[in-house]
N, C-alpha and C positions, 0 to 999 in steps of 0.2 A: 753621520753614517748613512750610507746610501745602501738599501735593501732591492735587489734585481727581484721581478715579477717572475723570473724562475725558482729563486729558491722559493719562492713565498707558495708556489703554486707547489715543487719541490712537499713543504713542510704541511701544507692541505691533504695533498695524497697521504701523507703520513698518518692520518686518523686510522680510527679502525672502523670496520664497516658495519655499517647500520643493518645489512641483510646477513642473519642467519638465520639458522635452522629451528624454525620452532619447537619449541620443549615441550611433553605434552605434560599433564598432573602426571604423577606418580603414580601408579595402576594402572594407566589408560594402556597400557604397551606393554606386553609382556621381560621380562628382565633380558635383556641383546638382541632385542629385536633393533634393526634399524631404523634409522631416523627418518632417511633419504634413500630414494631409488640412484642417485646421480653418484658415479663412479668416486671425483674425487671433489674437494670443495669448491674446485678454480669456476663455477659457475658465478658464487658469491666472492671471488677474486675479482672476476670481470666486470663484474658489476659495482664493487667498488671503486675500481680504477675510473671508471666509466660512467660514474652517477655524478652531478651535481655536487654533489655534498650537502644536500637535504637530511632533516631529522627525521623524514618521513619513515617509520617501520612500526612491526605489528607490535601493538602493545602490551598484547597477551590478553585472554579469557579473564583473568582475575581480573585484572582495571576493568575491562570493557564490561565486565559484570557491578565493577562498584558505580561507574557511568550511569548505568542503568539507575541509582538509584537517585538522579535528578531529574525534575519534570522535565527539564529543558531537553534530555540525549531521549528520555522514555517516550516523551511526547510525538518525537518526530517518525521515529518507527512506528510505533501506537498505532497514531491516524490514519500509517497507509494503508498496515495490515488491517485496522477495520473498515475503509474503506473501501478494500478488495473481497473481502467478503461480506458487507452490507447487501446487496443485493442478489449476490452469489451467482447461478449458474439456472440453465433450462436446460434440459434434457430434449431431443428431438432426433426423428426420423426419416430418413430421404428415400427413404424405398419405398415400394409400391405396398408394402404388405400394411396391415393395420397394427401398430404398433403399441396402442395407446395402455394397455396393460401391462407390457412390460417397462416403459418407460417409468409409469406411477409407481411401480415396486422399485426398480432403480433408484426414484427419487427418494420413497419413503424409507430404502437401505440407508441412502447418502446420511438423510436428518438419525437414524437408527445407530451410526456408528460416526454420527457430529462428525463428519469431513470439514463442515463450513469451519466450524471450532479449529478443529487439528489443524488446518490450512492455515487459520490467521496468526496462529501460535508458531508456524513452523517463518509464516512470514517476521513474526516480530524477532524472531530469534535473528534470521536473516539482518535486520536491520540492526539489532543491540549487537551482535557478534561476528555478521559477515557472512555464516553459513547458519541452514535449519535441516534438521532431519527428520521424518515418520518413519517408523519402524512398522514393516509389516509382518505379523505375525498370525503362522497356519497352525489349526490343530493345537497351541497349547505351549508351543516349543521354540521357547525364549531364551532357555539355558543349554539348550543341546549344541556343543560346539560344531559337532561333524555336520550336521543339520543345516546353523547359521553359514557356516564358509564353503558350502556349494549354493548354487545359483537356481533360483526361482522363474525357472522359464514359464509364462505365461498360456499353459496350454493346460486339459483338462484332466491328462494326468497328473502332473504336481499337485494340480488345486484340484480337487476331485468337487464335483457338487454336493453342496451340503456339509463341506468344512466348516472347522468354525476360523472366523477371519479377524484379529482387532488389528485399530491403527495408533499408534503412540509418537508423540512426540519425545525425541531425546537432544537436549542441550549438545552443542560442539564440544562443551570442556569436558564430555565424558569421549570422546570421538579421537581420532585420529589418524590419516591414512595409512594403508598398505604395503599393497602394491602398486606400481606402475611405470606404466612405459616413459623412460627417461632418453631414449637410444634414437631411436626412430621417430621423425617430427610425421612420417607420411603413414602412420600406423593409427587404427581409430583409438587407440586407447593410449596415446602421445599425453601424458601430464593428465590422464583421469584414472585414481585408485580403481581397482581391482574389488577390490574392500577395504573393510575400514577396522580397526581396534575398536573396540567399544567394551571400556575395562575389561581388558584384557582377553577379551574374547572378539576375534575375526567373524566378522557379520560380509559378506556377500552383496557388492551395490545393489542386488537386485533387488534382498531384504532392507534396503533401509535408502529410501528416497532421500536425494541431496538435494535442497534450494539455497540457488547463491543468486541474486541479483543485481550485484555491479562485481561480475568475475575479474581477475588479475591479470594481466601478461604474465605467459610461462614462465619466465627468470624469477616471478615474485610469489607464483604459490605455494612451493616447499616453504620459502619462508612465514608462509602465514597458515602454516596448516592444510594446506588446500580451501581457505577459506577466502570468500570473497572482501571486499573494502564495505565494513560496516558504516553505515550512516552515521553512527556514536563518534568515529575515528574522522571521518570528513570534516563534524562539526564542532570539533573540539575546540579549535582558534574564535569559532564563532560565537560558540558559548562562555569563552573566557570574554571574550572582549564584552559579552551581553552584560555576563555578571560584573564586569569588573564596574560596565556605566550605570549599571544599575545602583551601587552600591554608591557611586562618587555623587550620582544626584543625588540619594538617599543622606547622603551625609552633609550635600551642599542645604538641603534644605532644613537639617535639624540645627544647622551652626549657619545659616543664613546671616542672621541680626546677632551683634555681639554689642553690646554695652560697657562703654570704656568709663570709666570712674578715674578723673585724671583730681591726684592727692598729694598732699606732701610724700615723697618717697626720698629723702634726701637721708634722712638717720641707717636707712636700709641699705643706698647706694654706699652709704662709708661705712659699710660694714658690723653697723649695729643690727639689733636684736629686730627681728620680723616679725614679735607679735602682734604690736599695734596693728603693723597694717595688715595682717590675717584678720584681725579680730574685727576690724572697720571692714571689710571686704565680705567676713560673717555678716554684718548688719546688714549689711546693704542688699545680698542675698536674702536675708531674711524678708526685709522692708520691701521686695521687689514685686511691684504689681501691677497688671495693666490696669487697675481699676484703683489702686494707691495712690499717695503722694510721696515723693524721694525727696527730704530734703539732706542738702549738703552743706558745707561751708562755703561762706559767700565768697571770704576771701582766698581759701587757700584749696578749695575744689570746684571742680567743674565736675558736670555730665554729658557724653557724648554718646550717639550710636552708631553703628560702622554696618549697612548691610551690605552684602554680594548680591548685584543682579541676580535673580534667578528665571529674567525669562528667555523663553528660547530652549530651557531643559528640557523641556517635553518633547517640542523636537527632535531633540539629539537622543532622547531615550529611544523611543519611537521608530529611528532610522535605524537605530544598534537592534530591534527589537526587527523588522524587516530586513535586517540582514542574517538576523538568524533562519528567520523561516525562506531567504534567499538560499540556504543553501541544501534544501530538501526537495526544493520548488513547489512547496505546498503554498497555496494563496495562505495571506496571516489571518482572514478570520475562519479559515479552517485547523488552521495549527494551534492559533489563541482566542479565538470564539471573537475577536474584536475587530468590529467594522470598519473600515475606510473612514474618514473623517473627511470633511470639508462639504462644501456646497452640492449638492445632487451626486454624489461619490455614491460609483455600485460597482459590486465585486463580480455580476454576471457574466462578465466576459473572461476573468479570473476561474470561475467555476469552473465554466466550460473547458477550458484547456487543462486545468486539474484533474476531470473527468476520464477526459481522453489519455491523458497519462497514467491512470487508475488503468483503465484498459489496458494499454501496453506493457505497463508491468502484471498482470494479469496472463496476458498471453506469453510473456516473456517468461514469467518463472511458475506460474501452475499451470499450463497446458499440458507440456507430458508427463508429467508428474500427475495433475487430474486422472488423463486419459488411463494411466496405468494403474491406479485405484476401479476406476469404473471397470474395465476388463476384469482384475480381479471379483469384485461382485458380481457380474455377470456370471464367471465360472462357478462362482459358488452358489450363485440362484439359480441359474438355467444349464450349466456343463459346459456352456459354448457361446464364443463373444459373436456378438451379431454387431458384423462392419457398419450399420445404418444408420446405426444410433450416435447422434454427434453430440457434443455438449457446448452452447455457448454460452458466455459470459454478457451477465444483464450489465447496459450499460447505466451509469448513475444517474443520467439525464433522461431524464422521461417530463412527457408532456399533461399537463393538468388536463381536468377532465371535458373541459371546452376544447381543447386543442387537439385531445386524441378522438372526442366524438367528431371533430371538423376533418380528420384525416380520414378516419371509419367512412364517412359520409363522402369524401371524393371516392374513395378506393369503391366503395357500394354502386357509384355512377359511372363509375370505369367497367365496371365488370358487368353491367347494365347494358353500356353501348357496344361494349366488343361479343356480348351475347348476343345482341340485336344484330350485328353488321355477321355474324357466321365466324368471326375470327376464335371466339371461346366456346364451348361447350357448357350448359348448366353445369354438370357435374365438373369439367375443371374448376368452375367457379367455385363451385362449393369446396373441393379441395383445397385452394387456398384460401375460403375459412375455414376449414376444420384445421390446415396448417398453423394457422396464426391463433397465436396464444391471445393476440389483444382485443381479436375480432368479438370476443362471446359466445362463437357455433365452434370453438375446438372441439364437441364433444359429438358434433352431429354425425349421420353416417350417411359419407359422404354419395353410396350408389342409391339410397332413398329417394330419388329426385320425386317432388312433388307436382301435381298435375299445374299446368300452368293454370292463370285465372280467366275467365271468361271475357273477352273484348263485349265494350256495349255497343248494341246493335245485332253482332252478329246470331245468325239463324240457329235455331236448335234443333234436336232430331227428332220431336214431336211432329207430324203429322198434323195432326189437328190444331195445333197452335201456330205451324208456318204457314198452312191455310188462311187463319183467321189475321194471321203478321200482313199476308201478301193482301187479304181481299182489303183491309184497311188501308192498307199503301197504296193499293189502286185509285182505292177513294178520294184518299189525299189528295192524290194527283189529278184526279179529274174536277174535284173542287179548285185546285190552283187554277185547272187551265179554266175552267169557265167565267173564274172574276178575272183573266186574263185579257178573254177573250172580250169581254163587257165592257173591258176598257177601250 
């Protein structure tokens, strides 16, 4: 029987499709609120007809929360979100004004209301589930529905100075979107909620901050909640295949060496009683020692041993274990504390490009997110956001303390010659140390310029001592010329 590539393709199309609608828990949505902004279901039609035929779909919050409870799916999130706030953020100013007080209370809000904290927790959610949210909360009013579901414009009526302000992290499996624009792809709010369900009560994007850092294509985020593609769900195949070789070496090595006891089996083979040879199989178990003697029957048994190569596993663990951490892109002795192996093997060129990917998701998923916390503190400490104040992101490579005094010390000889040549001004100079955190004079004030230092030689405004400078320089010089002249 001969099968045509149409029906076969034909009886493929016939599956049902991997893309629907995600379901939220039960309370998250109030009872017929809808599911989806999108008219009718022909999106996840199209998408069927028109997918691969891939397993690929969202798994749901319950799995992706039992995930979590493996070092392998935890691990990889873990590290980024503490690697993104390990060194955290500076706080700084580009205006002319002196800023230096407001920034320090800025800073000491930040650590007062643990942003670093709230931020690594919003990122790890991001990683174990795909999206993270902080919930900002004014004045008290966490339950007030009419409250939650208008919008938090950022000016100094809403937030009046001297509110009180907390930040809360809340899990996606209590979440789930709105409203939004399904209609208009050229509209700003095209596939981003409006707000969100948060058991059963409508919360307002403005009140509750969304980090998603590996978002969907349009066609895929109703089905996943509005949630982005969790790290847990990428490394799934990775982690099976880790555990699975884990497991197969483990077992190659407990059953390595087998021990063959070759005996009369012939009363067994013709279907007699098998207790003799259990009961000789007991002995021999019993009798069995590396440091014993096994004797047998001369005539009518041998001893044998049967091992399995085992080298080479380590290897193959090894490469199953770097392809796990392949697919986070975290270097592996930052995912598994374990070094590189072999002859002069270093992971510093590994760091460094970890680093910089620490940054970019940094900039990528807490910058406005950041920014829109710090504005709020601001309104609540001073009434009114001051554009000057910028925040960046320390990066994880910094240089030991011979390498950053060898930079201190050209920059010092830079600013030395372009003061000498007219190009600088003392006090510019000085503003770019009082600018620079690393320099050690951030705290100086910058219009203090100090008197310069005395050149030697040059004449002073005494009187009586240029006299007594000139009448000896005379001298000098008429002592030179007369043993000149003698010559």
């Amino acid at each position: 029987m001969k099968i045509s590539a149409f029906a076969l393709d034909g009886w493929q199309a016939r599956g049902e499709s991997a893309y629907t609608i995600a379901q939220p828990m039960p309370g998250v949505t109030p009872a017929g609120a809808p599911l989806a902004m999108d008219a009718v279901n022909s999106l996840y039609t199209y998408a069927s007809i028109n997918s691969m035929g891939t397993e690929i779909s969202f798994p749901g919050f319950p799995l992706l929360a039992e995930l979590s409870q493996r070092a392998e799916y935890r691990h990889i999130s873990e590290t980024l979100a503490r690697e993104m706030t390990r060194k955290w953020v500076i706080l700084e100013s580009d205006g002319d004004d002196d800023n230096t007080d407001k920034l320090e209370r800025l800073t000491a809000l930040m650590n007062q209301h643990r942003l670093a904290q709230k931020f690594r927790m919003a990122a790890t959610h991001d990683g174990l589930f795909g999206r993270g949210h902080i919930f900002v909360e004014i004045n008290g009013q966490h339950d007030d529905s009419q409250f939650l579901s208008a919008k938090l414009p950022r000016t100094s009526s809403a937030i009046p100075r001297g509110a009180q302000v907390a930040f809360r992290n809340v899990e996606p499996i209590w979440t789930y979107p709105n409203n939004y624009n399904a209609s208009n792809p050229l509209a700003p709010n095209f596939y981003v909620p409006e707000s969100w369900y948060v058991n059963g009560t409508v919360v307002h994007r403005s009140r509750i901050l969304t980090f998603i850092g590996r978002p969907l294509p349009d066609i895929l985020k109703p089905a996943y909640g509005f949630a982005g593609m969790s790290m847990s769900q990428l490394a799934i195949p990775y982690v099976q295949n880790w555990l699975r070789t884990r497991q197969s070496v483990s077992d190659m090595l407990h059953s390595f060496s087998v021990m063959v006891l070759k005996t009369v089996m012939a009363g067994v083979l013709q279907g007699g009683g098998a207790d003799a040879m259990v009961q000789r199989a007991q002995l021999f178990n019993q009798a069995r020692d590396n440091r014993g003697l096994m004797m047998v029957d001369k005539e009518a048994e041998d001893l044998a041993n049967v091992s399995a190569p085992i080298s080479g596993l380590d290897k193959l663990q090894a490469q199953s274990q770097e392809q796990l951490a392949s697919v986070s892109t975290q270097p592996l002795v930052v995912q598994t504390g374990i070094t590189p192996s072999g002859l002069n093997a270093s992971s510093d060129g590994e760091i460094r490009i970890w680093y910089d990917r620490v940054l970019a998701a940094q900039e990528a998923v807490f910058r406005d997110n950041l920014e829109d916390c710090l504005d709020i503190l601001q309104l609540v400490e001073f009434g009114e956001v001051d554009p000057t104040i910028k925040v960046r992101f320390v990066h994880l490579w910094q240089l030991d303390e011979a390498g950053d005094a060898a930079v201190q010390k050209t920059l010092a000889d830079r600013d030395v010659e372009l003061v000498e040549a007219g190009v600088l001004s003392p006090e510019e100079a000085r503003t770019r140390l009082a600018k620079d955190p690393g320099s050690g004079y951030n705290n100086i004030d910058v219009s203090d310029v100090p008197e310069p230092p005395e050149a030697a030689g040059a004449p002073v405004d005494d009187p009586e001592t240029n006299s007594v400078e000139r009448r000896s320089e005379e001298e000098g010089v008429e002592s030179k010329g007369g043993a000149s002249s003698g010559v």
